[in-house]
N, C-alpha and C positions, 0 to 999 in steps of 0.2 A: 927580563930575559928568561928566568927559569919560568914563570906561566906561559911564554910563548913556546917554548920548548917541550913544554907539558901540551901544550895543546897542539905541536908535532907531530909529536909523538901518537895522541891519541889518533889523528886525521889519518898516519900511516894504519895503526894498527886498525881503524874501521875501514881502509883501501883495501888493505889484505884481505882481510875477513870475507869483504862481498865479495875481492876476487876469486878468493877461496872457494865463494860458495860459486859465480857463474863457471869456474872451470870444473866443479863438479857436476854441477845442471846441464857443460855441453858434455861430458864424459860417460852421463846417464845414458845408454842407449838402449831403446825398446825394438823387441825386434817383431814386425808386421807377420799375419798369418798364411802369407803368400809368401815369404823369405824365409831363410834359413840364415841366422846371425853367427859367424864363425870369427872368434876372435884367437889373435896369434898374437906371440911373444912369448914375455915371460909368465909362464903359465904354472911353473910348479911342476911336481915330480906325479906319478899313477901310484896302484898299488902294488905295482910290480917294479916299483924304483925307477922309470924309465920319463925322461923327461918330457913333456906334454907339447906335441907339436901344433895344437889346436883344441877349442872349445866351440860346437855347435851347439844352438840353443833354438829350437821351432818353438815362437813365443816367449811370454818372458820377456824379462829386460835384464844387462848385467852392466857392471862400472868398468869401464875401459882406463885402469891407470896410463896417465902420461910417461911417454918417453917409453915406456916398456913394454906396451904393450897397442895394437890396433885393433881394427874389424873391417870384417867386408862382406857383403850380401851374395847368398845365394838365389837367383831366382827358381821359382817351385809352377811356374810356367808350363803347361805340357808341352813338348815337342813331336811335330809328325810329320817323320821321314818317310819316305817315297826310296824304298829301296827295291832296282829292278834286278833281280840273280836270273845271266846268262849263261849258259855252256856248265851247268851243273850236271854233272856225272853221277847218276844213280847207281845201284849194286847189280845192275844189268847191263851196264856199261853205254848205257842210251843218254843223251844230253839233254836236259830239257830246261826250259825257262818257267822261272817262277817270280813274277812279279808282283809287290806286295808294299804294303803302307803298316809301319811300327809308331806307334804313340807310346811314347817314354816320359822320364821327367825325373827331379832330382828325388833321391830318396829319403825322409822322415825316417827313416827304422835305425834306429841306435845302432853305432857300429859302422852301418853303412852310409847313414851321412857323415861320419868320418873320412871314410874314401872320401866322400865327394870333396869334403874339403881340401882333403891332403894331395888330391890328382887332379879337380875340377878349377877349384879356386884362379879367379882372374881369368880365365879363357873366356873367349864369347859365346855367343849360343852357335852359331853357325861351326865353331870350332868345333864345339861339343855333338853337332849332329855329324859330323864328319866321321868322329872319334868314336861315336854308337854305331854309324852306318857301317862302318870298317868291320865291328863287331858281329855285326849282325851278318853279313853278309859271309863274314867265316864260319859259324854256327850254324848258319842254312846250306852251306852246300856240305858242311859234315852231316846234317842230320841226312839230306839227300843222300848222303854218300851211304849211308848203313839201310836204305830201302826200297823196294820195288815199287817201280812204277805203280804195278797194281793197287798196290800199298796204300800209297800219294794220292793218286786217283778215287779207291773205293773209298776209302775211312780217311775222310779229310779232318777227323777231331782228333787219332791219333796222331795224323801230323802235326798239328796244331798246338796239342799237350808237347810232340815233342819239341817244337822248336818255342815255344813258352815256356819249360821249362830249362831248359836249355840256353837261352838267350839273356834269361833272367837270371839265372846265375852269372853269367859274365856280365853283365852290365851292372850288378851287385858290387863286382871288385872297383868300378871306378865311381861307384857312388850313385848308380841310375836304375831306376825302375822300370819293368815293362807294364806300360798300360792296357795298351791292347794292340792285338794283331789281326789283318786282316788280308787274307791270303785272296789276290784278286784273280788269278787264273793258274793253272800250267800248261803248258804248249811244250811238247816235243818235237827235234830237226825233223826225225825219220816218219810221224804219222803212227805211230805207237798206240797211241790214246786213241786216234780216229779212230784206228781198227779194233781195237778191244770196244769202244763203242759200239760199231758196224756189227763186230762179233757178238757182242751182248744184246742188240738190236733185232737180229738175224734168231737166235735162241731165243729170246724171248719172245717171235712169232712164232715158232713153230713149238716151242710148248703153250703155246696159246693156241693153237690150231689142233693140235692134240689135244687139248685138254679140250674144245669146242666139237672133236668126231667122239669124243670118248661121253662128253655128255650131251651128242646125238643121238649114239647109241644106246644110252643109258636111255633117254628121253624116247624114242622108240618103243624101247622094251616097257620101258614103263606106264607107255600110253595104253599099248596092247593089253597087261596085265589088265590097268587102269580100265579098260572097256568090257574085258572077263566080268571082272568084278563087279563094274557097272550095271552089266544086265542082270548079276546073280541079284546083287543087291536092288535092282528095280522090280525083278518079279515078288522076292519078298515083299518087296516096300508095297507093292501091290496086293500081293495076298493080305496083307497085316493092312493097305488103306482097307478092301473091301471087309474085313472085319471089324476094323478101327470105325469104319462109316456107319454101316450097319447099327452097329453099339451108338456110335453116337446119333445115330437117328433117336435111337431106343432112348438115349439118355434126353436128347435132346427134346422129344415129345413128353417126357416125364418133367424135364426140365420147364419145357412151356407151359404144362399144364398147371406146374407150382405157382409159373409165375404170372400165370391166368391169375392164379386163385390169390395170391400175393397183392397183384395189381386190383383185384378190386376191393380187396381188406383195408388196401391201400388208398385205394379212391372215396372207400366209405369213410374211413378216419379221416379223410384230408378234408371231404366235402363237411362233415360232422364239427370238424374244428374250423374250418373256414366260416363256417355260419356261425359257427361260436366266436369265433375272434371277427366276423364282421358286426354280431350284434356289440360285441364288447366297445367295437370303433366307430358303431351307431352312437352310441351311449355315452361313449367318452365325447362324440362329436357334439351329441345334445348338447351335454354339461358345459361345453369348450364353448360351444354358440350362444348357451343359454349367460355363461361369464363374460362374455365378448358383449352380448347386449346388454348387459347389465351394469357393466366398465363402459361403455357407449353412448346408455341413459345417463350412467353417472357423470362422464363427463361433459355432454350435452345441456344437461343441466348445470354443473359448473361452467360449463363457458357461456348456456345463458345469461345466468345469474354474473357471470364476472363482466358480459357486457351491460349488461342492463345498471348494475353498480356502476362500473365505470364509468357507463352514458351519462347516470344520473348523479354522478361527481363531479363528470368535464360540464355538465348541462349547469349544474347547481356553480360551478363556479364561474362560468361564462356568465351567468345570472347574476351572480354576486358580484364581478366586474364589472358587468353594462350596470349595474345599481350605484353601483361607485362611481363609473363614470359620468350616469345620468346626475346624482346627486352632486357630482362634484362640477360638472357642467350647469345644474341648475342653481349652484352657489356660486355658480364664478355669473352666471347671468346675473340671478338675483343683484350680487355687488355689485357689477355695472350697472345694473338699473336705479341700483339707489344711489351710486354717485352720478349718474345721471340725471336722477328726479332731485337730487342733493344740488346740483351745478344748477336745474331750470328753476327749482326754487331759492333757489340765492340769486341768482339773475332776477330772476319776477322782484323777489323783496327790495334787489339793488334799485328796478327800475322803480318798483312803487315807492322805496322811498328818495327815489330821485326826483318822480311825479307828485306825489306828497310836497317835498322836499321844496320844488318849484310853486305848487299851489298854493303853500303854508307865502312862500316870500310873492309870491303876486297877493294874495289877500293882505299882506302886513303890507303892502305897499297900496296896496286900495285902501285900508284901512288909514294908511298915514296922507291919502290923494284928502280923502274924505276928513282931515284936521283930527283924526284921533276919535272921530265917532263912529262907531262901530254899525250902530244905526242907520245912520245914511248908508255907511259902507254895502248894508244890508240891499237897504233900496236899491243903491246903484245894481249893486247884481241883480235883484228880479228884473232891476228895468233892461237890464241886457238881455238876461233870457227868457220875456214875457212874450216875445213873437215864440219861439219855440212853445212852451207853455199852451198856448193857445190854440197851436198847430199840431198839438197831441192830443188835445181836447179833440178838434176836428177830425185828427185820425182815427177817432174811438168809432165811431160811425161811420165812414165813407167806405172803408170796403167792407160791409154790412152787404152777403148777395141777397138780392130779393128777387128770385126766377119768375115768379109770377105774383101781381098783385088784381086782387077783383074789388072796383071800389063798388058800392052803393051810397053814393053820398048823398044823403037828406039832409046836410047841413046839421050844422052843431045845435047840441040842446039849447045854445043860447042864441041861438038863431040867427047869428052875425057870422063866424069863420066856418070853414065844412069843417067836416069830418075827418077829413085826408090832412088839411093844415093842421088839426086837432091831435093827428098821429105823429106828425112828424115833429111838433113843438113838445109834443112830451116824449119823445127822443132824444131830443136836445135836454131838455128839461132831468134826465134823468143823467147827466153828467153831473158832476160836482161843481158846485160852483166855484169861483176864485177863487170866498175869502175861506171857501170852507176847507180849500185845497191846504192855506196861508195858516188855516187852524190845523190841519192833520199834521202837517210841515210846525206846529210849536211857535206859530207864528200870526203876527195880525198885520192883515194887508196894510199896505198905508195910508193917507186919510183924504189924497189928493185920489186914491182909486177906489170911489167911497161904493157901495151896494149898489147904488142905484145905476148908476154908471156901468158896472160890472152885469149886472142883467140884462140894461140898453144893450149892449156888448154881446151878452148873450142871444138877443134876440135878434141884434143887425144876423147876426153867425147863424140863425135860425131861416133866416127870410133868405139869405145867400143861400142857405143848401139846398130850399124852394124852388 
């Protein structure tokens, strides 16, 4: 019980506190630069012992204690009244109308925004312009009252100062400012102001008209003078030109002759320096042409020489590429030719020793027809290719051309075959025989193909080609 009490306690005392603090935060009042803040109540005693029936404050904030004390706003708004004064009686006893527009507003000046508190406070605006106009309109017809027409009419600042000064005083006592006045007309019942017009109007032609014969007359006499004068001062001006001319012929011929003599002092320096300053720009022109060609050769020559370089760098390397590529074309040919001639001669050796291969097992198989004697074996093959053999023999001779032959045959020295068989059998005769072929060949014919046989043979061959 006593902690829950305790903690009552405190929950009161931090209610208080914040409410403490929101009724001073809404009691805080700022007062805006368009308003005037007037607070009333208990306000405390002056310095004159006198008890305070208000506090206005433009700007600023002040604390408005509760219960004792309020506020309420001035608005600092201008106001413009339209006030129209009829039947106002001047010091001439003439009535006139004077219609006009007052801009007012509440007043700032110490003192006087007091009044406005103490007489203004809580009225409306409309109230308030009622409460100026009233004023105003009594102050205008007193100032009227103390002035003449003429007064009103000519010098409309004096009027102005006075009912601005004037107006502004009384509107001081209720707490209001005159802003500005603007006086839009006066009109009189009786025509008053027309005629002072009319009158002013009327005078001011006719000393315009007087003052226009008066400086006709002036302007007359003064032309006439003016023409006295004219001729005296033209015959001088004449005497003093024919002397003035005279002289200046005089000066003038002396004048020309200086500048005769001037002008060709002048001509011979210009022409003397113009040949001098054209040989100068001869000169300079050489030297300039002579650099110009010179800067022209040189560069000529450099841009020869840089193409001819150039040429013979793009040329030298165009050269050194086609050599690379010819060399590297004639190495890529080369390889394919040798794997070329690589593949035909491995082919040829496949097939020779396929043909080998074949020849070697047909001989070992003639060799084993033949019971293993190699010998026979032998024979057997001449005897296969002995027609061949023989028929090469024969070829050695048959296409021997003989275009023309012239015989003289007296028959052979031995008196039996001619001459002609005598030629053609040792034609024949000069072939190789069989066995002698069977000797060259590492070999001895067989014994069934003996010599004698082999020459028969030879000679049947001899007597057929006959």
């Amino acid at each position: 019980m006593g902690e829950k009490y305790v903690l009552y306690i405190i929950g009161l005392i931090v209610f208080v506190f914040f409410g403490v603090i929101i009724v001073v935060m809404s009691r805080y009042k700022k007062c805006p630069s368009d308003k005037v803040l007037v607070v009333y109540g208990k306000l405390g005693r002056d310095n004159e012992g006198n008890e305070r029936s208000s506090k206005c404050l433009h700007g600023g904030a002040s604390f408005i204690w509760p219960v004792i004390q309020s506020f309420q706003y001035l608005d600092l708004t201008p106001l413009s009244i339209q006030v129209d004064l009829k039947s106002a009686l001047s010091r001439q006893h003439i009535r006139i109308d004077v219609p006009s527009r007052f801009t007012i507003g509440i007043s700032t000046e110490t003192g006087v925004m007091q009044n406005a508190a103490e007489r203004l406070l809580g009225l409306s605006m409309s109230e308030v312009q009622d409460l100026a106009r009233d004023i105003i309109l009594g102050q205008l017809r007193l100032i009227i009252a103390t002035m003449d027409i003429e007064e009103i009419n000519s010098d409309r600042d004096k009027f102005l100062e006075a009912v601005s000064s004037n107006v502004e005083s009384e509107l001081k006592k209720i707490g209001l400012r005159l802003i500005n006045v603007n006086i839009t007309d006066i009109i009189d019942e009786s025509g008053y102001i027309n005629s002072l017009g009319r009158e002013a109007a009327a005078k001011a032609i006719n000393d315009a008209k007087r003052t226009v014969a008066l400086r006709d007359k002036e302007g007359a006499i003064g032309e006439a003078e003016a023409k006295r004068d004219q001729r005296i001062q033209i015959s001088i001006a004449e005497a003093e030109a024919v002397k003035g001319e005279n002289e200046s012929q005089i000066n003038m011929a002396m004048s020309l002759a200086d500048r005769r003599e001037k002008e060709a002092e002048a001509t011979r320096r210009a022409t003397a320096a113009e040949r001098v300053q054209q040989a100068l720009g001869e000169e300079e022109a050489y030297k300039a042409q002579k650099n110009a060609e010179l800067n022209r050769a040189e560069l000529e020559r450099a841009t020869m020489q840089a193409d001819i370089i150039v040429k013979a760098n793009i040329e030298k390397e165009r050269l050194q590429i086609e050599a690379d590529a010819e060399a590297e074309q004639t190495r890529r040919k080369a390889a394919g030719k040798a794997e070329a001639l690589l593949e035909e001669l491995t082919a040829q050796a496949k097939g020779n020793y396929e043909a080998l291969a074949r020849q070697a097992e047909g001989i070992a198989k003639l060799v084993e027809a033949a019971g293993g004697n190699s010998q026979v074996a032998v024979q057997l093959m001449i005897a296969e290719k002995i027609d061949e053999l023989m028929k090469i023999q024969v070829e050695a001779i048959k296409n021997i051309k003989i275009d023309k032959v012239t015989v003289w045959d007296s028959m052979g020295s031995d008196g039996k075959n001619p001459a002609t068989a005598n030629f053609l059998s040792g034609m024949m005769k000069s072939i190789p025989p069989l066995n002698e072929m069977f000797k060259m060949a590492g070999m001895e014919i067989p014994a069934y193909l003996g010599k004698d046989n082999i020459n028969a043979d030879s000679a049947a061959d001899a007597e057929i080609v006959q």
